[in-house]
N, C-alpha and C positions, 0 to 999 in steps of 0.2 A: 559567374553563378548561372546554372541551368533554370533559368524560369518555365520551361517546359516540365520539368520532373515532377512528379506526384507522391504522395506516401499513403500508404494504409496504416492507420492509426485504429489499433484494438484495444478497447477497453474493458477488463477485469475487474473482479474481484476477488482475494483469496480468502477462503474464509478457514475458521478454526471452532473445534467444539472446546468447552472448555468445562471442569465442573468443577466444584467450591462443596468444601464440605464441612459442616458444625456439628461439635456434638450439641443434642435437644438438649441436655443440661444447661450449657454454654448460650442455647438457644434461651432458655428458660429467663436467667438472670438478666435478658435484654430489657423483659417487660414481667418482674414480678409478682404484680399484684396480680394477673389473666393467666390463664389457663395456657399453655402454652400452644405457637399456630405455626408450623411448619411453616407456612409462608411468608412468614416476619424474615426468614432468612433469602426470600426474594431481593426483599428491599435493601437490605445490608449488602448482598453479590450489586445491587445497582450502585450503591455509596459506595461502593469500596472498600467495603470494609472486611469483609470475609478472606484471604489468600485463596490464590489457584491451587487446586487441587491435581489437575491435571489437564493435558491439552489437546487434542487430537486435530491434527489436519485434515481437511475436508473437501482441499484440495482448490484449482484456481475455475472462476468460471467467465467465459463470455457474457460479457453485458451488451455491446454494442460495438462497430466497427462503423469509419469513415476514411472518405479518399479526401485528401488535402493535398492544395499547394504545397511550391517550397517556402511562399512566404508564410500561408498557415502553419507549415511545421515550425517554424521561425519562433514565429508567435508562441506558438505551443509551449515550445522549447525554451522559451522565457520565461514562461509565466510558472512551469513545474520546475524548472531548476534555477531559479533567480542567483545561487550562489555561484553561479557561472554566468553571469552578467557579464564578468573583463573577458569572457570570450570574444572573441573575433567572430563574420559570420564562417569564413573557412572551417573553423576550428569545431564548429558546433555542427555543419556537414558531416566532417568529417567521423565524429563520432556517432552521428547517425545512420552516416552510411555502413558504420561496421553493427549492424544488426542480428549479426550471428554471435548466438549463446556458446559458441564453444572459441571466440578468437582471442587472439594475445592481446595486451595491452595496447593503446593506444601509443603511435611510435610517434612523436613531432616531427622527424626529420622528414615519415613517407608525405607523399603528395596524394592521396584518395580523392579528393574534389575534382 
């Protein structure tokens, strides 16, 4: 293991627009007896209760970046992917060091570490 190597670790968020849509009628029957309030259909998009209407991407943004250890990335790399716990540390190199979004699978056989 290289205890010298370091990583740049950048953290995102992707965010999405999303809109929900009642008919006022539909709106209406939630609260009867009052006059009806457009914004009674805020609260229902927070419950859950309304369906998405539609979604729009809004694409990913920078939040923050850090240089870390190999053992911080270790760490890291535990703690976001715990379902990969029976890795080995080899193996969890390995897939780190393939960082490029356009490469093939993951091969067991090659040696990348």
């Amino acid at each position: 293991m290289d205890d010298t190597e370091q990583y740049v670790v950048v953290d995102t968020v992707y965010t999405f627009s999303h809109k929900y849509v009642i008919p006022i009628s539909e709106l209406q029957k939630q609260n009867p007896e009052m006059p009806v309030d457009p914004a009674w259909a805020l609260d229902m998009v927070t419950c859950d209760e309304i369906g998405e209407f539609s979604q729009k991407s809004l694409g990913e943004h920078i939040i923050d970046h850090d240089v870390v250890s190999e053992e911080e990335i270790l760490k890291l790399f535990d703690k976001h992917n715990d379902y990969l716990s029976n890795w080995g540390v080899a193996q969890k190199l390995q897939f780190i060091k393939q960082w490029r979004n356009d490469i093939l699978p993951i091969d067991e056989s090659d040696d990348l570490v």
